[in-house]
N, C-alpha and C positions, 0 to 999 in steps of 0.2 A: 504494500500500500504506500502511497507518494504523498508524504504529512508537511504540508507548509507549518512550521514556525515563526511566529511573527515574536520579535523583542527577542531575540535570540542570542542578546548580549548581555541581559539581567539576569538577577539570581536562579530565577527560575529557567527561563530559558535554556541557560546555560546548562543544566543537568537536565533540562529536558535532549536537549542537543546528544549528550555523551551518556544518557542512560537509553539511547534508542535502542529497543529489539532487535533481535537478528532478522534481515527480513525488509524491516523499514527500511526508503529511501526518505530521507529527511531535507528539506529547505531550510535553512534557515536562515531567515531576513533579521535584521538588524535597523536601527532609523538612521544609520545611512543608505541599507539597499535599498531601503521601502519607507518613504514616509506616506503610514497609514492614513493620516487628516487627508491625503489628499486620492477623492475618489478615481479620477482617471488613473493617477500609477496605483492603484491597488487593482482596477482593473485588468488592465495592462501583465501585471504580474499574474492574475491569473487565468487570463489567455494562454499565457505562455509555458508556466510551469504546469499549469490543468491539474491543480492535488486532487486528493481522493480524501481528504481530510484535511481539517486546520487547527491549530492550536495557539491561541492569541494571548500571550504569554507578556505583549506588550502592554504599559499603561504609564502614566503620569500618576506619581507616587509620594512627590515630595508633598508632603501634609499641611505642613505650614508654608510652604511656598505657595499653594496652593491658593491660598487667601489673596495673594495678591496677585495670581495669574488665574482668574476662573477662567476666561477664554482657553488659555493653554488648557487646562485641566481639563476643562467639556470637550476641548476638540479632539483628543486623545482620548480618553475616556466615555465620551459619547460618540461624539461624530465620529468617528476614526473605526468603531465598533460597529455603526452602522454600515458603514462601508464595507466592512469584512462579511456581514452578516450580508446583506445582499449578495456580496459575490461568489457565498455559499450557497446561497439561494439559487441563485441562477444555475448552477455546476449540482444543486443537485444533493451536497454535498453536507455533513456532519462539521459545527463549531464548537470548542473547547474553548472555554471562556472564563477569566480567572475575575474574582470580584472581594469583595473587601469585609467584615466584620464591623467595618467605619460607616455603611448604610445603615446602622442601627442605633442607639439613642444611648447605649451604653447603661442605662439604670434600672434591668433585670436582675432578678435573683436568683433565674433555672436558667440552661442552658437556653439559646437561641434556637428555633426550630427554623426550616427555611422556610415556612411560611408566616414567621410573624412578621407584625409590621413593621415599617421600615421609618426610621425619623431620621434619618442624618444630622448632625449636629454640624455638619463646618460643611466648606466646597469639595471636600478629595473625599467624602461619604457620598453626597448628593452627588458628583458628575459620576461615581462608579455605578450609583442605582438608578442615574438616568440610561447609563451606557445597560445596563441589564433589559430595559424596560424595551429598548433601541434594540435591541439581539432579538428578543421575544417577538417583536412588531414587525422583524421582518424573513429572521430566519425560524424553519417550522424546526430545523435537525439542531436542536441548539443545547451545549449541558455546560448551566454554569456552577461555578464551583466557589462558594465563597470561602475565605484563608484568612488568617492571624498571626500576627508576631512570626515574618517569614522572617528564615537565617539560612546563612550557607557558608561554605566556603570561599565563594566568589560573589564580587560585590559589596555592595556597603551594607552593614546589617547593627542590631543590638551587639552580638557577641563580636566581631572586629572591632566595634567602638569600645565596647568594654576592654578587651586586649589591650589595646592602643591605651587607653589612659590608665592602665594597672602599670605601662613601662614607666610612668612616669610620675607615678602618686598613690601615696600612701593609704589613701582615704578616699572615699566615694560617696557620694549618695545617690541612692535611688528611689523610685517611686516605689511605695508600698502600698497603695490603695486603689491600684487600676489588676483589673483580673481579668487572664486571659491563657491561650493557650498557645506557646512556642510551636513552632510549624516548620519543619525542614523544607531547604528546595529540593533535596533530592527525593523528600518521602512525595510530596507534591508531585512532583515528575515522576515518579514511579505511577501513582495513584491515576494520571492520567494517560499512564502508558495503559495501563491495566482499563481502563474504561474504551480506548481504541481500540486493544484486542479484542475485545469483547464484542463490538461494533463490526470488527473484521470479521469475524466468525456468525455473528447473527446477521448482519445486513441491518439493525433496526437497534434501538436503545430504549431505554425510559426517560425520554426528554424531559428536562424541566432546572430545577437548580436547586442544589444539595450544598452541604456544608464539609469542610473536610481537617483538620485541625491537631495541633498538639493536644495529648494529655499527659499526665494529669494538670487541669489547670491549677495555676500558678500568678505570683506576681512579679511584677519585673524585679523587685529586689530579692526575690526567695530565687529568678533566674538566673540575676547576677551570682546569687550568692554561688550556685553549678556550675557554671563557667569556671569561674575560678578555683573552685575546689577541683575541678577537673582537669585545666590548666596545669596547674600545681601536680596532679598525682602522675601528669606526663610528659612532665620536665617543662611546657610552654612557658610557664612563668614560675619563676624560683618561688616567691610568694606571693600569696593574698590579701589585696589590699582590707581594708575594714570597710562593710561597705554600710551603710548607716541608711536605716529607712524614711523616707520624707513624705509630707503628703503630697497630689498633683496642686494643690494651691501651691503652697513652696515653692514648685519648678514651674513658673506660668510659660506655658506656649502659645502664637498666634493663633494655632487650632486647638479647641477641645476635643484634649482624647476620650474615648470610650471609657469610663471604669469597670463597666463587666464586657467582656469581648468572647464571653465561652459561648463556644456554637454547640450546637446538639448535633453528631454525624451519625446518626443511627440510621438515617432515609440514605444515606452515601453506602454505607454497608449495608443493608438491606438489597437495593438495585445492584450493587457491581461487586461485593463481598470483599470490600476495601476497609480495613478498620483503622479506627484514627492512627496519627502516627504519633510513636512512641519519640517524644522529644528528648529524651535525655542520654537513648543510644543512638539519635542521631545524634548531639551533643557531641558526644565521645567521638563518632566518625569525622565531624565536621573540625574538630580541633588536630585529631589524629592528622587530617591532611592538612592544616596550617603549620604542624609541627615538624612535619616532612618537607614543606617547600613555605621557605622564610616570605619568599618576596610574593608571597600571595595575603598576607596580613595587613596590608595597608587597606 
């Protein structure tokens, strides 16, 4: 099967790219092959390459950047989604569609189901669940997959920022009152390998949008605190800083983050027999490989 990858240079991406099947011939675009905002060269591109599936891996992500670029935001996020989904439309064809934990209002107390409702609190929540509504409106083959608290190896992530400022100080603080669930890119890209195959084998899916996520949830400072203890027991960093819990008032950002971000993936393993991913041995893998090649930690 012939899988265009779009953002094929982000975290995710990127382990979608190098976890492919044996079997798959893989695409992958990048925003310099392919700038998706703009609907002629997305068409264009799939004239030419004609996938047999796509996986849109791409999106505008900076959160507080975001406040002050809604256009940018929407147009990558919405427009840019729209334009994929049509050109799936047309060809016929199956979209994988990655979306956010930030479309939701953050002040639950049980896990998120994918059909509760949706409140976004800032612009990078609102243009990912305009860009969902935009997928649905135009393509029928569409599975989106809403994520939290992504990390990886490659890319800028929580755990490289964490590294990075444990070389350099003694002391840290992190938020203790925002809860959610740590989310590999490579369990991610596995997870949506596993929903293609599936796809390739029946011809057909349970279209709709599911949640897919770290457990057990956690808060950013109980995740710092893993990192580093696990840093630490594989030589990455000789010690652990102190890492000192604060509220999200204390550390104010442009954007209001979620304080509950736990999704419910029970509807994700039910459909494709995908169980959440276990963040803490992805943890270990993911530092494993920054341990083995230095100049991948920036």
């Amino acid at each position: 099967m012939k899988v265009l990858v779009t953002g094929s240079a982000g975290q995710v991406g990127y382990e979608v790219l190098r976890t492919a099947p044996l079997g798959m011939e893989v695409i992958g675009l990048d925003s310099q092959a392919l700038d998706i905002t703009d609907a002629d060269a997305v068409a264009k591109v799939f004239a030419e390459v004609m996938p047999q599936a796509v996986i849109n891996a791409a999106a505008y992500t900076a959160v507080d950047k975001a406040e002050a670029e809604p256009e940018r935001a929407y147009a990558v996020n919405q427009s840019a989604v729209a334009h994929l989904g049509l050109a799936c439309e047309r060809l016929g064809i199956p979209m994988l569609h990655l979306s956010t934990d930030y479309v939701f209002a953050g002040d639950a107390c049980a896990p998120y189901a994918p059909e509760a409702i949706c409140t976004p609190s800032g612009v990078y929540g609102a243009s990912k669940l305009a860009g969902e509504h935009s997928l649905a409106q135009v393509c029928s083959r569409h599975v989106i997959v809403r994520t939290s608290w992504v990390f990886g190896a490659h890319g800028q992530n929580f755990v490289k920022t964490m590294l990075r400022l444990a070389q350099t100080r003694n002391q840290l603080s992190v938020v203790a009152d925002q809860v959610g669930g740590p989310t590999s890119a490579a369990g991610i890209a596995t997870m949506l390998w596993q929903v293609l195959l599936q796809y390739q084998a029946r011809g057909d899916l349970p279209w709709g949008t599911y949640h897919f996520s770290g457990a057990p949830a956690c808060t950013w400072h109980a995740f710092a605190q893993a990192i580093f203890a696990q840093a630490v027991a594989i030589g990455l960093l000789a010690q652990a800083p102190v890492v000192s819990p604060i509220s999200t008032a204390e550390y104010p950002t442009p954007a209001r983050r979620p304080a509950w971000s736990v999704l419910d993936c029970s509807s994700l393993e039910q459909a494709f027999a995908v169980r959440p991913d276990d963040w803490q041995s992805a943890l270990k893998a993911v530092l494993s490989e920054l341990a083995g090649a230095p100049d991948a930690r920036g």
